[in-house]
C-alpha positions, 0 to 999 in steps of 0.5 A, spaced: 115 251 111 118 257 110 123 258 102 129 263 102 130 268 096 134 273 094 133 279 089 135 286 088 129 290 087 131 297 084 138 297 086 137 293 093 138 286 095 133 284 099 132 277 102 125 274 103 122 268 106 116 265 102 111 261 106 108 259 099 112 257 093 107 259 088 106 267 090 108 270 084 113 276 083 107 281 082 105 279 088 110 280 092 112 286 089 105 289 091 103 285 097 109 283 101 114 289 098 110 296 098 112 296 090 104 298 088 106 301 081 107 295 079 099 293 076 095 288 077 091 287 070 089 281 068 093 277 071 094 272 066 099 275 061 095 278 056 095 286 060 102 288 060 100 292 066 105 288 070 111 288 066 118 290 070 125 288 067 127 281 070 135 281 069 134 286 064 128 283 060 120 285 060 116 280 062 109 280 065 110 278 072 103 275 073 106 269 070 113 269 073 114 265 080 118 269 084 121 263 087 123 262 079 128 267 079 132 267 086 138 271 085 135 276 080 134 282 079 128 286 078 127 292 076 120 296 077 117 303 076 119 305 083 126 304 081 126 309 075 127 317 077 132 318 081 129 322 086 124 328 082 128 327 076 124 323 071 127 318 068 128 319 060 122 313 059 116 317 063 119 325 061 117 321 054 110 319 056 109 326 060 111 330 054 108 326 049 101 325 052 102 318 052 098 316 057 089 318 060 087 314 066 095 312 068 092 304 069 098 301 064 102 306 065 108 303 069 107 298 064 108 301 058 114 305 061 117 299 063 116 294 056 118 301 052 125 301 056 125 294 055 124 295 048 130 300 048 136 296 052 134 290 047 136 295 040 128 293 038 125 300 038 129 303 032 127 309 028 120 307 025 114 307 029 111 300 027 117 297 030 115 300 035 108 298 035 110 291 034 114 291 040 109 294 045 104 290 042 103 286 049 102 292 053 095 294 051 091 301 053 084 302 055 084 309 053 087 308 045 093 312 048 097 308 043 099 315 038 103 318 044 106 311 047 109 311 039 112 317 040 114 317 047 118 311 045 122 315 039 124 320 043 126 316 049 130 312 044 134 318 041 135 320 048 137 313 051 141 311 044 140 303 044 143 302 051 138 304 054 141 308 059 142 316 059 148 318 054 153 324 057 152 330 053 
């Protein structure tokens, strides 16, 4: 039996046959889709390795049932940079160190861009270590994550979106 969803995936409405209602949104985005960047970690939660923007919120996709969210839209790190321009988000983590072996990377990026579009980053780094604090890194990178999520609020303001200059 087949279950019919739609999504919009990085600005593209897709539909998609399910053959199994319990295949979760990470699976789909790196299994059915090609959207690899997206990474599996623990696959219970706990990583944040998996976060992508759900209608706008952060959440771990691991725990989110695709067939859950017909109708959504799905933001995923493939659907940040426009073309070779880094989105503000990863120029930050580039610039600021923010990342050693990459793993959690696509996740951070994507709950620190969360965490700017929801008003919590603010100026202070322990609010922003608090917000960021369901995404870990293996490797301690936390120091450069921290500042990369400052600049990049300053220059995303609380939108979350580039500001004209």
């Amino acid at each position: 039996m087949s279950l019919p969803i739609t999504l919009t995936i990085n600005g593209v409405q897709r539909r998609i046959e399910l053959d199994d209602p319990r295949v979760t949104l990470l699976d789909l985005l790196r299994e059915r889709l090609d959207l690899p960047g997206t990474k599996k970690g623990c696959d219970r939660g706990q990583c944040g390795a998996c976060t992508v923007l759900l209608d706008g919120r952060r959440v771990n996709s691991c725990l989110a049932l695709a067939i859950s969210h017909d109708g959504a839209e799905v933001l995923t790190i493939e659907g940040l940079a426009e073309g070779e321009a880094l989105h503000p988000v990863q120029a930050a983590f580039l610039e600021h160190d923010a990342l050693q072996c990459g793993f959690c990377t696509p996740g951070q990026i994507m709950s620190a861009l969360g965490l700017i579009q929801e008003g919590q980053a603010g100026d202070d780094p322990e609010r922003v270590r608090e917000g960021m604090s369901g995404n870990l890194c293996r490797c301690s990178a936390y120091r450069g994550i921290t500042e990369a999520v400052l600049e990049a609020q300053k220059t995303l303001g609380q939108s979350g979106r580039k500001e004209a200059a």
